[in-house]
N, C-alpha and C positions, 0 to 999 in steps of 0.2 A: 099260863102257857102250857098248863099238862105236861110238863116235864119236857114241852118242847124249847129252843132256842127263838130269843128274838134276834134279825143280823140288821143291822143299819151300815149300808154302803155309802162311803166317803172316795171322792175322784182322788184323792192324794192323800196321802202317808201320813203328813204329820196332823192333816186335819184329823184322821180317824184315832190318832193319840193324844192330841188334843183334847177332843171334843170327849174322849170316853172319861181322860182325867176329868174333865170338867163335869159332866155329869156325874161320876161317881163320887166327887165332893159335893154336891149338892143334895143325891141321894141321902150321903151317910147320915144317920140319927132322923130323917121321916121315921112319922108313924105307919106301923102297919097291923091291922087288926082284921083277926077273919071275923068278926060279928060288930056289926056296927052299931049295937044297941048296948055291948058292954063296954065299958068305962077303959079306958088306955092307959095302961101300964106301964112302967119302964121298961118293962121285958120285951114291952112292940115294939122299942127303937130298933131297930135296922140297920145293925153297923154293916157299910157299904164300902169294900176295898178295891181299886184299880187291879186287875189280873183276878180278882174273885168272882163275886156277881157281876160287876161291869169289868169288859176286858176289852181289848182289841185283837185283830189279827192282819198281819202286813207283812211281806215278804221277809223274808229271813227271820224274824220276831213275832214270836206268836205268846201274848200276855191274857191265857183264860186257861178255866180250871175246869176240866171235864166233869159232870154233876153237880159244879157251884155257877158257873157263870148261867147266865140267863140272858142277859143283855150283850152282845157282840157288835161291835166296832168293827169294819175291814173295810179296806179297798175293793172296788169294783173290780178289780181284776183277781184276788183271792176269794171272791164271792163263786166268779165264775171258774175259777180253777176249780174249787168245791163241787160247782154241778157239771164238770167233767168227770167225775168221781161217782156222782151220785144224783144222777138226772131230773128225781121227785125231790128231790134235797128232804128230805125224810125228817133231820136234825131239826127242823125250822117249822115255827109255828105262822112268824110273822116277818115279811121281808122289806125295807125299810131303803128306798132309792133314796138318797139326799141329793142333793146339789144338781139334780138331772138336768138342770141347765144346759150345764157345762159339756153333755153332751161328748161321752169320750168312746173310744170302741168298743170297750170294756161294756158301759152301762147301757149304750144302743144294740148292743147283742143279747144282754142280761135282757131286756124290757121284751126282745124276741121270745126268750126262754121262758118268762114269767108268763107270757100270754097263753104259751102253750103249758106250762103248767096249770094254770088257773084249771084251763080246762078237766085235768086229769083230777085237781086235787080240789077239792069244794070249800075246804078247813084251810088253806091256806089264803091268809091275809095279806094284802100288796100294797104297799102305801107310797106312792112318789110324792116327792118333795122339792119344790122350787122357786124362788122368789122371782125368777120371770119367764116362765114357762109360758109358752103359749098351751094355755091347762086344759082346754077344750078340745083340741086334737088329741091330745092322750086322756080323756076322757072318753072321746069316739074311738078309741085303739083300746082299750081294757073296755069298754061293753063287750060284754062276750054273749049275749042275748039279744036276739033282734026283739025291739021293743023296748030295753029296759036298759039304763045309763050307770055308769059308775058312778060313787058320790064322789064330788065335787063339796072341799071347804078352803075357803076363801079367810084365812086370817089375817086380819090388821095389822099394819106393822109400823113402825114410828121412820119419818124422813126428815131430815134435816137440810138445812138449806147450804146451798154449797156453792162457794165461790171460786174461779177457776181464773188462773193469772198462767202468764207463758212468760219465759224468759225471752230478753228484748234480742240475743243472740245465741246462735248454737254452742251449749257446754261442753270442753273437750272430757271431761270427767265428770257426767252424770251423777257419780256417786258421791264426789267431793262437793258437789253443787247442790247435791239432796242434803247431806250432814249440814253441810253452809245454811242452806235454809233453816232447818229443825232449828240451829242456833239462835237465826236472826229470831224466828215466831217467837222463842223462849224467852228470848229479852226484849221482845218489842211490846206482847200479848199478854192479857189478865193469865192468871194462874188457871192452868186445864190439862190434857193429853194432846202427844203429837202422836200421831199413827203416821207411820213410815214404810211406805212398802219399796221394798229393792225385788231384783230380779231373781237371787239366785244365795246359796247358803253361805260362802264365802264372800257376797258383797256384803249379808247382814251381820256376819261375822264380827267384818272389819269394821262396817259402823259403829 
């Protein structure tokens, strides 16, 4: 990165806290060696700390260490408050859209600014990321060259098959009738995971 920052933008809050713990335990103890023809040493492990090399940054909380972090976690809208600030975003080597999906004001204003920076800035890297992107429209919207395409990669990714049941009448308590469920799958079903999505932090609370 040449001493620049990487930023990977997340739509929401806890995903960018999430996701950066989760990478930075995964990081910690890789190898890292600058010559790959000599032999790896204990001294390459890579100890990797949340708020150090991988950090995040989200409104009122900000978990990174100015000349340790490298890797940066934030929300699309601290992204874009940044290049309020600092229009070439100067700091960044490499700018990392997640979830563009989802498609929020925040990341359709950013995908404006990045196009016009590309232009300015030749070294800076753009990378959007989406599991159902319609990807060849934003492939036609980052060519910045008449004649020549942004790359386009298409990774596999694993689906499972999925069955969908409705309740025979309207629930007065959705959330009592979601826990009611989890309960029945866990004594009805071989041993596995329930994933349970509620609305909001006080209904997962109380789950």
């Amino acid at each position: 990165t040449k001493g620049k920052l990487i930023a990977c933008t997340q739509p929401r809050r806890v995903a960018a806290m999430s996701v950066a713990k989760r990478v930075a335990d995964e990081m910690d103890g890789m190898f890292f060696s600058a010559s790959k023809s000599r032999q790896l040493l204990i001294s390459d492990l890579m100890t990797v700390q949340l708020g150090k090399q991988v950090g995040y940054s989200i409104r009122f909380e900000d978990m990174t260490e100015p000349g340790t972090t490298f890797l940066k976690y934030m929300t699309d809208g601290m992204l874009l408050r940044e290049a309020m600030n600092d229009p070439d975003l100067t700091r960044y080597s490499t700018i990392i859209l997640d979830e563009a999906h989802e498609r929020t004001m925040a990341t359709d204003i950013l995908m404006g600014l990045l196009k016009a920076l590309a232009k300015r800035r030749s070294d800076l890297k753009i990378i959007v990321m989406s599991a159902t992107l319609d990807a060849v429209k934003f492939q036609k919207y980052f060519s910045l060259r008449e004649g020549s395409q942004a790359p386009l990669f298409k990774v596999p990714g694993r689906t499972h098959p999925v069955e969908v049941f409705y309740t025979q009448a309207p629930e007065p308590d959705y959330v009592e009738a979601a826990i009611r469920t989890v309960l029945m799958i866990h004594r009805a079903e071989e041993p596995g995971d329930i994933l349970l999505f509620l609305t909001g932090e006080e209904e997962i609370e109380d789950a």
